[in-house]
N, C-alpha and C positions, 0 to 999 in steps of 0.2 A: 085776319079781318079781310070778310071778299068786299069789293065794292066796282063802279064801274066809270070810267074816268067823265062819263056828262051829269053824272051827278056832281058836284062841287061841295057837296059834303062828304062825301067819301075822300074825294081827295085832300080836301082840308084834313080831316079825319087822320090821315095816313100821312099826311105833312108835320102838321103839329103835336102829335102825338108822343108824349113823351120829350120833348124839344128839351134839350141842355145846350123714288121717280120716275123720271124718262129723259131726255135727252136735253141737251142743254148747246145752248146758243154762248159759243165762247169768243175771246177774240186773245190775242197775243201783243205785246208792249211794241212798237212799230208797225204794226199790221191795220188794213183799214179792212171792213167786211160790212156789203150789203145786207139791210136787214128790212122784210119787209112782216108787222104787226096784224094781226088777222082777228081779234076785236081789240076794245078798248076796257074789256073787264081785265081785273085786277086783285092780288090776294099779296097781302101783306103780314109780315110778322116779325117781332123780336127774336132774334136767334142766339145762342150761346154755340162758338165752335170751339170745342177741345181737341187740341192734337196730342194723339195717344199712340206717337210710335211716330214713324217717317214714315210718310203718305201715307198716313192712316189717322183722319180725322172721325169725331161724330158732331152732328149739330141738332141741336136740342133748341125746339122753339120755349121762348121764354114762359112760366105757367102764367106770369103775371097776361098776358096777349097783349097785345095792342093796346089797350086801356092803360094798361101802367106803365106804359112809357119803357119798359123794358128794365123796369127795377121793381119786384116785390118780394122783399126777402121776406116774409109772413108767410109766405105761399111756396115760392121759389126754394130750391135747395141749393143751386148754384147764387142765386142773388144772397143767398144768407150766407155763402160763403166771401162775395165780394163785401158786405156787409162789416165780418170781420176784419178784413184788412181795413178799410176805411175808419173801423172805430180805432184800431191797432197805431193808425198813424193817431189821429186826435188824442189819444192817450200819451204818443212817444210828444207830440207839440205841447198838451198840458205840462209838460217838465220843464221846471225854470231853467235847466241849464241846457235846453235844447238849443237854444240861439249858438251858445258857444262848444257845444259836444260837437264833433263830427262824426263820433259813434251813433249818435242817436237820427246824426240826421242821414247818416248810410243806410242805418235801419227803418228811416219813416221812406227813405229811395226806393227799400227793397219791397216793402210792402206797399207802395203805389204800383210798383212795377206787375207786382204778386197781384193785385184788386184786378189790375188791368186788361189777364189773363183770360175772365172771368166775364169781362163788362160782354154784354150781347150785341150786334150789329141789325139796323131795321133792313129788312130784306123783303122787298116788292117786287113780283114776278106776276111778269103778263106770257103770252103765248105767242110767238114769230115762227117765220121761216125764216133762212140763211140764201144767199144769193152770191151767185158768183159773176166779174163781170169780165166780158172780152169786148176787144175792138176793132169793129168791121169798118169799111169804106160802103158808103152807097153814095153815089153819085160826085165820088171824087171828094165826099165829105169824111171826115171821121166818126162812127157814131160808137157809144158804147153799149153794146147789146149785155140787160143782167137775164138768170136765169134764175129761178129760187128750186130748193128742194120740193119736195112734195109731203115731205111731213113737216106737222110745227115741233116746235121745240117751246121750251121755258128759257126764257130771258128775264135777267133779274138786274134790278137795278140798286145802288145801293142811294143813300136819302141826298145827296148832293146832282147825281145823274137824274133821279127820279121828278126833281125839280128843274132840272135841263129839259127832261123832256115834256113836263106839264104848266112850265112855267117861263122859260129863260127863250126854249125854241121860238116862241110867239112874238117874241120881244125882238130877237136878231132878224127874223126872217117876218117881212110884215105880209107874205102871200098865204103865212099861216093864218088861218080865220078864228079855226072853231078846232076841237079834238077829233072830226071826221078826217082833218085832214092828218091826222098819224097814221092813219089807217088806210087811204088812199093816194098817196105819196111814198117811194122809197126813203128808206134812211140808209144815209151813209154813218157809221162807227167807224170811229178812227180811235186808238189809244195812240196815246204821244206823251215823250218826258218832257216836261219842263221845269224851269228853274224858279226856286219858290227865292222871296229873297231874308228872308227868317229859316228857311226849313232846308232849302237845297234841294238839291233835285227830287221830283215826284213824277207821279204816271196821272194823269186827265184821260176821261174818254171825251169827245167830243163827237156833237151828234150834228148833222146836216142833213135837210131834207132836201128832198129832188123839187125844184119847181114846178115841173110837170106833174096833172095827176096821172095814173095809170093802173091798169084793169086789172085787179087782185090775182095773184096767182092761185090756181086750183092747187088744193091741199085735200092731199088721202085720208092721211090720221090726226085729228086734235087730242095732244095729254088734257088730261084733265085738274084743271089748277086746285082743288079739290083734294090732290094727291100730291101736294108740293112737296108740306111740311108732315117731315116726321114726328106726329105729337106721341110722348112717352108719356107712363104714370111717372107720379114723384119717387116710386120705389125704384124705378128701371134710371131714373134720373140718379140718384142715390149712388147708386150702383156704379154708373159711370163716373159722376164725379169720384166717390172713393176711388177708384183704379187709377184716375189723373191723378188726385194728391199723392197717393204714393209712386206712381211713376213718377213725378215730376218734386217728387221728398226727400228728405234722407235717409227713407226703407225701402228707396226704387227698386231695389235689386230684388225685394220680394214681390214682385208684381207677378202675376200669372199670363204667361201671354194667351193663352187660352183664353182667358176673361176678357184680353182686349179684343181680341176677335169677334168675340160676341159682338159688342157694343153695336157695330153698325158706322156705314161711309156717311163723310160730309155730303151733305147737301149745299154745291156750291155756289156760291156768287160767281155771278159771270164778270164785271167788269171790277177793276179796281179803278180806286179814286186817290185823290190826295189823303183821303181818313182810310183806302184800305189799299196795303201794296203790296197785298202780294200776292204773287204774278201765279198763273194759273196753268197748266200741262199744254202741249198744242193738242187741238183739236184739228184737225186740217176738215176741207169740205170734201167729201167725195165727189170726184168729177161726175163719174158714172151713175152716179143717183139724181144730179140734176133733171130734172122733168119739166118744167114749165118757167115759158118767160114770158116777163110782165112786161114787154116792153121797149124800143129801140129808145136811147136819150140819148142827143147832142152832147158832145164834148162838157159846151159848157151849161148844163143841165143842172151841175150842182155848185 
């Protein structure tokens, strides 16, 4: 689903929804990175990733889209697979003696666990540049000078950050107005662990704007969000999920690695959350491709 963040039904739209490429804008678990947004249009979608091998994902947007909340097993081949696991447990809890078997309730374990493989993630991706920052003195003061790349990237948000940044940001920081100001404002990205007190440690991003506004950085090339998601037919979906069930079966061993190859790379999420953790390759910034900077900020700017 595309839509544009001053509409407030697109974002509603992509908020509630479902409620229970080219280059990409990453960041790393202690690492902070300037990010500055270059519009405020937006493409969203249901995604399924399967890992089929070591570092060798594919991600399959959901058939159900956006509409179904990211579950239509009628349509879906992957959703009719998590389908059966979830009737597979309701059947093992229809058994009186489920309360007191622990076989049975190893087995309703194992197929939650098995459903869960399968479930899709909402994946929202706008268009940025990456920014690096240093720090100069001008007049005895400290200032921190950022640079951004000259191309954009895709930045993707998952549905906890996506509401940080359309809903939470306006709330902490009251010099936020209106959604011009994502756009003409830096953002600081920060991922940081913290201690859940049910769950234990997790990864948060956490998003801070610059007070100051400042002059957009020129940018060479925009991808095209248009070209995010890999949309497959059901037969090419088919295809893939078979090659996961038996990779990840009790006939793994007849898997074809050829076959996996085909398939096709993830399309990834840039940031994790408390609902996604896991941690993602470094990306570092080339110093050398820096091209334009938007901007001297004060120390304390952010």
């Amino acid at each position: 689903m595309k839509g544009n963040l001053d509409n407030q039904k697109d974002v509603d739209k992509i908020k509630n929804s479902g409620k229970s490429g080219g280059m990409w804008v990453r960041i790393n678990k202690g690492e902070k990175k300037f990010v500055r947004l270059i519009s405020k249009d937006v493409v969203s979608e249901w995604v399924h990733v399967l890992e089929l091998g070591k570092n060798n994902y594919v991600s399959i947007p959901c058939l159900g889209g956006i509409e179904k909340g990211g579950y239509a097993p009628n349509i879906c081949p992957i959703c009719e697979e998590t389908k059966k696991h979830w009737d597979k447990i309701k059947e093992l809890k229809a058994n009186p003696k489920f309360s007191s078997s622990k076989k049975l309730q190893v087995e309703a374990n194992f197929e939650k666990d098995r459903g869960k493989e399968f479930q899709p993630k909402k994946s929202t991706v706008m268009i940025a540049v990456e920014g690096e920052a240093s720090i100069k003195k001008v007049g005895g003061k400290k200032v921190t000078e950022i640079k951004f790349e000259s191309d954009g990237k895709y930045i993707s948000f998952t549905e906890p950050q996506f509401d940080k940044l359309t809903l939470k940001i306006f709330e902490d920081y009251p010099f936020m107005k209106s959604t011009d100001d994502l756009i003409n404002r830096n953002l600081l990205f920060s991922k940081v662990e913290k201690d859940g007190k049910k769950t234990g440690k997790y990864t948060e991003v956490d998003i801070k704007p610059s007070k100051t506004k400042t002059k957009a950085p020129k940018v060479s090339s925009i991808p095209d969000l248009d070209d995010v998601f890999d949309y497959k037919k059901e037969d090419e979906i088919k295809k893939i999920l078979n090659s996961y069930l038996r990779l990840t079966g009790d006939d793994s061993d007849d898997v074809d690695k050829d076959e996996i190859d085909e398939v096709g790379e993830i399309q990834e999420d840039v940031f994790d959350d408390s609902e996604d953790l896991n941690d993602l390759e470094d990306d570092e910034v080339d110093s050398k491709s820096v091209k334009e900077s938007a901007g001297d900020l004060d120390d304390d700017d952010f």
